[in-house]
N, C-alpha and C positions, 0 to 999 in steps of 0.2 A: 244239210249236215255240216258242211265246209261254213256255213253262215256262224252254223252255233260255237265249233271250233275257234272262229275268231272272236267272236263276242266273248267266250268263258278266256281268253287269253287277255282280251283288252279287260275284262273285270277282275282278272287275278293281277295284274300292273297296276291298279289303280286300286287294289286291296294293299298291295305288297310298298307302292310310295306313299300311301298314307298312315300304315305302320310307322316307316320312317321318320314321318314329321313328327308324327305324334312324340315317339320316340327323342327326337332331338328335340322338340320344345322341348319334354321334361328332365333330361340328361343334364346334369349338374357338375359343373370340371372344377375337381378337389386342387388345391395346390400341390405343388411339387415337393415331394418330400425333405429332399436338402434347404428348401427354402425356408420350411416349417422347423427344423432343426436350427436355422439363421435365429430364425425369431427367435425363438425358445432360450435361445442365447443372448438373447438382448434383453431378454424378460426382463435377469435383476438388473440392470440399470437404467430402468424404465420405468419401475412397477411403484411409483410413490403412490401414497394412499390406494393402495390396491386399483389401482388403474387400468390394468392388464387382466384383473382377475377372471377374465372366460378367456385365457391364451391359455387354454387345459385340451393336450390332444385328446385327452380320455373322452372327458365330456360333449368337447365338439371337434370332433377328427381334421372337418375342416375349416383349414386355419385360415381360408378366405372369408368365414364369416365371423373372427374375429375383431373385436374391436378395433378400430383406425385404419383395416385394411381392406383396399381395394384393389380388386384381383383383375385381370383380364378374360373374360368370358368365353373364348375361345381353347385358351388354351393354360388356364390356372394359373400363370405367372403372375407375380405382386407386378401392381399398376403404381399406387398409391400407395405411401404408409406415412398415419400421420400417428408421430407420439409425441405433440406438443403436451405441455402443465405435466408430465409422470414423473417428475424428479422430484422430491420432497427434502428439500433444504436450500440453504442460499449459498452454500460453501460450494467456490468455483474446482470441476474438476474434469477432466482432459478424455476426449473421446475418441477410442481405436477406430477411426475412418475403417479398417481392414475390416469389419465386422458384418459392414453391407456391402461385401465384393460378391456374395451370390446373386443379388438382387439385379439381376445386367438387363433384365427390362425398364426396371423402374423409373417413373418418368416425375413423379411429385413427391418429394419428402420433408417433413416438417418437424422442425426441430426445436420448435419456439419455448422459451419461459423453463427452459431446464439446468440453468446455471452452468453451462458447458464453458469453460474459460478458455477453450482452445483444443485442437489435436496432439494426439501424441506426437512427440518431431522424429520419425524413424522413418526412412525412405520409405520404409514396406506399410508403412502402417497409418503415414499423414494423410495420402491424397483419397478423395471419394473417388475411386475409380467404376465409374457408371456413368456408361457412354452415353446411353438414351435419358440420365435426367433432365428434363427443363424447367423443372422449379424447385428451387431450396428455400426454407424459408429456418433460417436460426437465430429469427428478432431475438430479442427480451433474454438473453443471456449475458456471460460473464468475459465476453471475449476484449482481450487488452493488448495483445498483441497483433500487430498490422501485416502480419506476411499473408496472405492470400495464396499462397503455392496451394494448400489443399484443393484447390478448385480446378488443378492444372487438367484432372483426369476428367473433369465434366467437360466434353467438347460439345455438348450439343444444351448447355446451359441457356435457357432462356429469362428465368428471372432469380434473381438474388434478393433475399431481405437479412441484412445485417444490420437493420435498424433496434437501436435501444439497448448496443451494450458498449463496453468501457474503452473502445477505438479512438487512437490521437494520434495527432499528427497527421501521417502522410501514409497510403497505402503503399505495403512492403509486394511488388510481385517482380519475384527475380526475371532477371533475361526479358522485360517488358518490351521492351523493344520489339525481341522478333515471337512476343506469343502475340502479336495481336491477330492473328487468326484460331486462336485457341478462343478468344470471346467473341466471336465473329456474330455467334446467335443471341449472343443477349442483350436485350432489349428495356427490361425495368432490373434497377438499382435502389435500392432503399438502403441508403445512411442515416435516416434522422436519431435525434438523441443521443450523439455519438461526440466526441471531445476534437472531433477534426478542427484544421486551422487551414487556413489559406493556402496552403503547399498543396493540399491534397486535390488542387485542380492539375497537377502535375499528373499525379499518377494516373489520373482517372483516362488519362487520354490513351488508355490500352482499349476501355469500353468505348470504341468510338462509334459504334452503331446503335447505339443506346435510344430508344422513343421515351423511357420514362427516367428519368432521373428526379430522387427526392435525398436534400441534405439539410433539410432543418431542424432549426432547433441544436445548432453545434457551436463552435467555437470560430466562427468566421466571422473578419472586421475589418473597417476601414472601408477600404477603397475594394469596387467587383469588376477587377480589369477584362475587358468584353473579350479579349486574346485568349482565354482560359475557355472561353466556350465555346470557341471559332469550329471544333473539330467535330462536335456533334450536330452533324448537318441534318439527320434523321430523327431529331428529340420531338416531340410532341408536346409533353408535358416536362417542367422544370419548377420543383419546390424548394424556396430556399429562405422562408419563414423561418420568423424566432433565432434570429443572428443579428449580430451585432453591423451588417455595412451602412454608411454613411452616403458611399456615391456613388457614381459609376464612373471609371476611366475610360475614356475617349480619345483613340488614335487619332490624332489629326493626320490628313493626306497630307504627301512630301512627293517632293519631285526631283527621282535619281537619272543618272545616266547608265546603261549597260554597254558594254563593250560591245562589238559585232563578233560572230560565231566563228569566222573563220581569222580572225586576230587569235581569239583563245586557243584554237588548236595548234597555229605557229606557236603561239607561249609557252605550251604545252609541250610542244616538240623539242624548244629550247630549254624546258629549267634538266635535264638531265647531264646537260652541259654546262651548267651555272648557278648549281646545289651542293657545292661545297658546304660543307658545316651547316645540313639542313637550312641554308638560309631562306630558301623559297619553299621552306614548308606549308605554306599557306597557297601556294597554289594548288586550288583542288577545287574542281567543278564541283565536286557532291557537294562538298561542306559551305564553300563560297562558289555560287554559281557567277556572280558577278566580277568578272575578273580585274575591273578597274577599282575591287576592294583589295588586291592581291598587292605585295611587297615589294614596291619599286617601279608600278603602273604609276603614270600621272593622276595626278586631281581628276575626281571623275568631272565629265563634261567638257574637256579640255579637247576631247576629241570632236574634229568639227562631223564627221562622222555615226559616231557612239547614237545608240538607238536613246529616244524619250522612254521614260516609264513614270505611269505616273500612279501612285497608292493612292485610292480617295479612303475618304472618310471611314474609320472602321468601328463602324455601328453595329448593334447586337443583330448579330446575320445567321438569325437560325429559319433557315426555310421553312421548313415544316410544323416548327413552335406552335400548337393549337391552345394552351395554356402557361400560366408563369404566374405564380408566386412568391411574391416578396413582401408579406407580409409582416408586421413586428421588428424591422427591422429597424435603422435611425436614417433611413433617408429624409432628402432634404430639397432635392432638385425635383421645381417646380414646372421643368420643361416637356419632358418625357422624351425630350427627343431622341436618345438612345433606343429608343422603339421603332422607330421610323422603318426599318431594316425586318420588322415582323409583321409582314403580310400577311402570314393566314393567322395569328393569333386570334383565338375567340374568348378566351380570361383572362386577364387580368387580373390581379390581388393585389393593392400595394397599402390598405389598410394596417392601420394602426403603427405609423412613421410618425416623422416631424415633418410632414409637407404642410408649408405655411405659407400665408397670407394668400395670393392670386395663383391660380393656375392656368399656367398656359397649355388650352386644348387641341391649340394646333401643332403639339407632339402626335399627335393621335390620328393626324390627319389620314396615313399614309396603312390605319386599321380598319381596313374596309370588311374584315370577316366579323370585329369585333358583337360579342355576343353579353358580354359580363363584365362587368366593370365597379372593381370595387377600392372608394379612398375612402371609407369610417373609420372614425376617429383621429382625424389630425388634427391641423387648427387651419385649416382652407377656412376665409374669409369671401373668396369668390373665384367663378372662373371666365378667364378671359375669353369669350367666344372669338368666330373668325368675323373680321372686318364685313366679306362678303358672304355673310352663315347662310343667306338665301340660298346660293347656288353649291354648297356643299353638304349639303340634308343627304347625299346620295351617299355619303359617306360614312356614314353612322345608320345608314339605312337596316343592317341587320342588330342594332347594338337592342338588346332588348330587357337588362338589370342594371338598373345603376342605382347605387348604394355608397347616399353621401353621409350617412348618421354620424352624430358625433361631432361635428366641426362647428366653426364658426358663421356657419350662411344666412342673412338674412334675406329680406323680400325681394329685395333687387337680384337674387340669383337665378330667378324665374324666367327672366328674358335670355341670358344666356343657355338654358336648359332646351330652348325650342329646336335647338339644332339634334336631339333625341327625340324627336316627336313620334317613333315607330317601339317607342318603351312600352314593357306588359308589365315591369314592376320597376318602381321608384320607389326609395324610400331617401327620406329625410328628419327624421325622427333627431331629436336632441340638440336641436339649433340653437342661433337667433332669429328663427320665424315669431313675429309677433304683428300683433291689431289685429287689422282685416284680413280675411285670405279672399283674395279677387278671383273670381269664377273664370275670369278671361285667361287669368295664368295658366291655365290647367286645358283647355281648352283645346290644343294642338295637339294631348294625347288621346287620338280620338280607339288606341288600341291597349289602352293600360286597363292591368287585371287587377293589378294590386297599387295600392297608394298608403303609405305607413310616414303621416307626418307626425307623430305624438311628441311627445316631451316640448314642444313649443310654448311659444305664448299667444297664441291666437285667441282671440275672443269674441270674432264674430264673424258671418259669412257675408260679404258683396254679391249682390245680386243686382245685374242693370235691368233695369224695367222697362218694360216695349215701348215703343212709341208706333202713333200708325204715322205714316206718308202717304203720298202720292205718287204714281209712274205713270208717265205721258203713253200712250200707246203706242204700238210698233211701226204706225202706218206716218203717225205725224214726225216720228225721230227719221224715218227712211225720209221726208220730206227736206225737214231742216237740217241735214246732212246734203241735200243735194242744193241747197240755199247757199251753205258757206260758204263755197269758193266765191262767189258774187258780193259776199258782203264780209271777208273778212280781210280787209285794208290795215296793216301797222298789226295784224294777229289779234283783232279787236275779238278772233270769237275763237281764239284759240284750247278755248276749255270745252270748245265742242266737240265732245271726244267720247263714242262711244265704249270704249275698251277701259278708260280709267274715268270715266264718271257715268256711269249706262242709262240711268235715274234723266233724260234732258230736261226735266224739270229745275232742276242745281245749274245747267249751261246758263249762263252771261244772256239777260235780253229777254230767258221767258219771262210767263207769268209767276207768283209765286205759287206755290204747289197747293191743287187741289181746284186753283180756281178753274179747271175745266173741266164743266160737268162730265164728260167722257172720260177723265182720267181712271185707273187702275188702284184699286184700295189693296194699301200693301201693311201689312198688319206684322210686326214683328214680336213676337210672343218672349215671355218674360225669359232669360238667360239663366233656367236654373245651373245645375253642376253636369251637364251633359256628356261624362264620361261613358259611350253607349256598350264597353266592353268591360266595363271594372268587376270585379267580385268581389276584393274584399279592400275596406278603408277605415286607416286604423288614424284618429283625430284622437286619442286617450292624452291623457296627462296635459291638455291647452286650459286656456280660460271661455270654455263657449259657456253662453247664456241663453243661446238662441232654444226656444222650447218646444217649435212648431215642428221642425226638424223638414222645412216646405223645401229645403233648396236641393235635399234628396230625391226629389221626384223624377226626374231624370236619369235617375239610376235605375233601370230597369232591371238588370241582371246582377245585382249586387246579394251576393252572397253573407256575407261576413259585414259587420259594421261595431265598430269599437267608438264608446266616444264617454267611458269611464274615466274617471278624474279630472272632470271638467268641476265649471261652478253652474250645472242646470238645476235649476232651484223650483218650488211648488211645483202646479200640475205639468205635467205634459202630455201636450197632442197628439196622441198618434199618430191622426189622417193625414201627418205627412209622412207615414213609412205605409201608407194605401196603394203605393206604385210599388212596392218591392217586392214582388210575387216572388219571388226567388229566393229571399231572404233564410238563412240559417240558422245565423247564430250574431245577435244583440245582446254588446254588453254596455249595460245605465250604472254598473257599478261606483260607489263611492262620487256621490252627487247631492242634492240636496233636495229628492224631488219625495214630494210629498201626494200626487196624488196621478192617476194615469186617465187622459179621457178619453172613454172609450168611443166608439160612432153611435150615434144615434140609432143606428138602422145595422147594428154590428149581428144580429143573427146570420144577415143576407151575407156580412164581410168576412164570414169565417174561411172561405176559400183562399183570400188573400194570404194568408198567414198558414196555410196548407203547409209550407217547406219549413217553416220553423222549427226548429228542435232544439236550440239552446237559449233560456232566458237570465239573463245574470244581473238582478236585482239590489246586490248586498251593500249595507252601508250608506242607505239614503233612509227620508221618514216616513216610507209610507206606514201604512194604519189596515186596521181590518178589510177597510172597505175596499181596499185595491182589489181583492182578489174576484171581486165583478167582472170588472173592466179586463181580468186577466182572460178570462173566456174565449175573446177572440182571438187567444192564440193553445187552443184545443191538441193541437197536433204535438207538443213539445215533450221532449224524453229529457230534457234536465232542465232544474227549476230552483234558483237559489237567490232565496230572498233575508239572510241573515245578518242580522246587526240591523235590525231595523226597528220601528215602533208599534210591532204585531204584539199583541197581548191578548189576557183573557182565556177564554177558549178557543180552540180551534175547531172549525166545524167542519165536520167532513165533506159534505153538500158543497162546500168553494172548492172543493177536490174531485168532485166525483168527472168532470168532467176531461180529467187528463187520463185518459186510457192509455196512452203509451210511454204516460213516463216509466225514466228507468230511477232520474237520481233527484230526491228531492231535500237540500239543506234548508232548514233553518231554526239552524242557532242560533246564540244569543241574541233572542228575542222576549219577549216576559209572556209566554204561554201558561197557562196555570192547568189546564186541562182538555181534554178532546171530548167533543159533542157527539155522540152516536144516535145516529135517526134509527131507533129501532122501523123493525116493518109491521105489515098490520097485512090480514086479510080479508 
């Protein structure tokens, strides 16, 4: 009996906590009534083009499941409110901060694209006061004046966007000095599109714990004195695109003398007795720590005494910098050596400047995290590699985008490039690349995914062709290594060297190669384009002629293949894209090719061509008959063969075979009618 007692007790607890749960999974926490009254009050200047329209308590009581709002699930309070775009007109007009003083949880409010020109200026009524925000976002408005006070009541502000309204000059934030613990939390800054000038690295140094800083696209020129950045030792990212700088200023090191510490407390002790008529007002540790700058101390250094100090060099010294953009700007300096000082950087942007003629890459020496690297569009003619680039490959070992489009580089920029040899995309697109492209140049990216040379003038690919040799066997080179010291008198056999000629057949004194019938048949196979990690390679807009397309074979994994606006004229070979299992997407666009040949034995080849799915055709001459030879590529979902010499009819039977396409163009072509194979039974 005492058994069943407790079994009916432990099955009424275990009836009675699973009521509960059930209970709070479905239990829904309404918002708080005053909060819902906030809103309600915010509705009309909010509500353009009916935006707000279900903020109706009738209809939906809870005002957490109104538009833009995000509640907190526990306990109903606004988390989130976003009322970006609800203002409907462009006329700037002034917003009572007081309106969202109920909201003291809220942590994200978004205020974008509503034409708000500023706050009302009433002590009670300017500042957002909400402790817990840490995102404001009031881009794409109408704000023109630079005071910043509203912000004084966000202490726990994490990110700021006041990019893209009518801000100049210099940020206004009173008492800066001592709020810099009021921005203690925030981290991203967003000024782009904004009318700032050069002053405005003054103010900013209240945000000095800032990881994201963006100010482009403003009014900043000239010279970017690296002093103005010194303070944000925690930036990560720095955008400062679409501005007018020119260079960088570069502190040179100097070499002062400082007083010794217990000279400046005596001088200290004395100016109360020899401060008539404020004359030693300038004795002041805080302001002038250096007392041998103080009024009436000797020339500094005079003391034989006085401690060295010495400033070096003040280089862009942002520790933690992981990106920087400086793009569109009008730089000019070809050195980079301002960078030297960003060890973890891994971006770079300095695209589309004035960097001309040679660049020197050994700025960049000192970028060992470097990941992305981008100079398109300057007028770089070439870049100077390092004297000894063998032994600093370890350097650029993580650099893995470098994007030179746009410049002046011709062929010879290929051997300075080897020091990138661990690239996954290169591009080069819109050069002076022209003639040959030499398979050998390409050869040390044995990890590149992408390769985008187009808009060049290349016209044809190099390919070295094997030769076979000979290698002496292992047992006879261990021989005539143990011969040398006996016979090599004045260094007569100093090329006997198995570490820089291995081959002893090439050593001084053998036979010539092959005449020992013992020798080793060493067969070196033709050098197609063996990039064994590529996917995709854009060759569009050159002068190729080549039709075979043979020197592709070696791309095993190549995805992607562009080589539209070349000059490939009459038929072309396929069976040189028969290694490209992988293959996706082939564009012959705008070429001159008139017929496609398929394999002789192309039923068995359909597998190869299994990955296929885009064919781009248009603007060459083919003719009915292509659509044969198109067969071997069964598997394709888009098929565009327009601007071409198709005519007649068209016969459904050359179609029946693409089961999965999705898109098939073609256009102006002179089609007169479609063929239907009725059926029969």
């Amino acid at each position: 009996m005492m058994m069943m007692m407790m079994e009916l007790k432990w099955f009424i607890r275990i009836a009675v906590m699973s009521v509960l749960l059930v209970l709070e999974g479905t239990t829904s926490y309404a918002c708080l009534e005053h909060e819902k009254i906030a809103l309600l009050q915010l509705k009309p200047f909010f509500n353009g083009f009916d935006h707000l329209n279900n903020w109706d308590e009738v209809k939906i009581p809870n005002c957490c499941q109104w538009k833009g709002i995000d509640c907190y699930t526990t306990t109903g309070r606004l988390k989130g409110l976003d009322l970006s775009y609800t203002v409907d007109g462009n006329k700037g007009w002034y917003l009572n901060a007081s309106m969202f003083l109920p909201f003291v949880e809220l942590k994200s409010l978004y205020l974008g694209s509503n034409a708000i020109a500023g706050c009302i200026q009433n002590e009670d009524e300017a500042q957002l006061r909400l402790p817990k925000l840490q995102k404001l976002d009031l881009s794409f408005n109408l704000f023109r004046y630079n005071t910043f006070s509203f912000l004084e009541g966000l202490s726990n502000l994490e990110s700021l966007a006041m990019n893209n309204n009518n801000l100049q000059g210099s940020i206004d934030i009173k008492d800066a000095g001592t709020k810099l613990k009021q921005f203690a939390h925030l981290e991203e800054l967003r000024l782009d599109e904004n009318l700032f000038n050069n002053s405005a690295f003054a103010s900013l140094k209240v945000f000095s714990n800032l990881r994201y800083l963006s100010i482009s696209h403003n009014l900043l020129k000239g010279s970017l004195d690296m002093k103005d950045l010194d303070i944000f030792t925690n930036l990560r990212e720095l955008h400062m695109s679409g501005n007018q700088f020119k260079d960088i200023v570069i502190h040179k090191g100097t070499t002062t003398y400082a007083c010794l510490e217990h000279e400046k407390i005596a001088l200290l002790q004395l100016k109360p007795f020899f401060n008539g008529f404020d004359y030693l007002n300038n004795w002041d540790e805080v302001e002038i720590p250096n007392c041998f700058k103080w009024k009436g101390t000797p020339p500094q250094g005079d003391s034989k005494d006085s401690t060295l100090v010495t400033q070096y060099e003040a280089q862009l010294r942002l520790p933690k910098l992981q990106k920087l953009d400086l793009s569109f700007n009008h730089f000019r300096d070809n050195t980079f050596s301002f960078l030297e000082g960003l060890s973890n950087l891994e971006s770079l942007a300095m695209n589309n400047n004035n960097l001309q003629g040679s660049i020197d890459i050994k700025g960049l020496r000192n970028l060992t995290n470097l990941k992305y690297l981008d100079l398109r569009w300057n007028q770089i003619e070439s870049l100077q590699s390092f004297n000894d680039a063998g032994t600093k490959l370890k350097q650029f070992a993580h650099l893995e985008e470098l994007r030179l489009d746009g410049n002046l580089l011709n062929n010879s920029a290929f051997a300075s490039l080897k020091v990138f040899s661990n690239l996954k995309k290169l591009s080069m697109s819109e050069n002076l690349l022209k003639g040959s492209l030499d398979m050998k140049d390409l050869d040390i990216f044995t990890n590149l995914r992408e390769l985008h040379m187009s808009g060049n003038q290349f016209k044809d690919i190099v390919i070295h062709k094997g030769t076979t040799t000979y290698a002496c066997l292992e047992h006879e080179k261990i021989a005539l290594l143990q011969l040398k010291p006996f016979f090599n008198g004045f260094d007569y056999l100093n090329n006997w060297d198995e570490v820089e000629i291995p081959n002893c057949f090439k050593w001084k004194g053998t036979p010539p190669q092959g005449d020992s019938k013992d020798s080793t048949l060493v067969t070196q196979y033709e050098a197609q384009l063996r990039l064994p990690k590529l996917q995709k390679l854009d060759l569009s807009f050159n002068h190729f002629r080549d039709n075979t397309f043979s020197f592709l074979e070696g791309l095993s994994n190549l995805e992607s293949l562009a080589m539209n606006n070349n000059n490939l004229q009459g038929s072309i070979d396929i069976k040189g894209l028969r290694n490209l299992t992988n293959l996706k997407y082939l564009d012959l666009r705008w070429n001159q090719i008139e017929s496609l040949q398929s394999f002789n034995d192309a039923g068995t080849k359909l597998k190869q061509f299994a990955h296929l799915e885009e064919l781009r055709l248009d603007g060459n001459l083919l003719n009915n008959s292509a659509f044969a030879s198109l067969k071997v590529f069964s598997n394709l979902k888009k098929l565009s063969m327009s601007e071409n010499l198709l005519k007649g009819s068209l016969d459904m039977k050359d179609l029946d075979i693409f089961t999965n396409l999705r898109e098939l163009d073609m256009s102006r072509n002179q089609f007169k009618d479609i063929v239907i194979h009725k059926g029969i039974i």
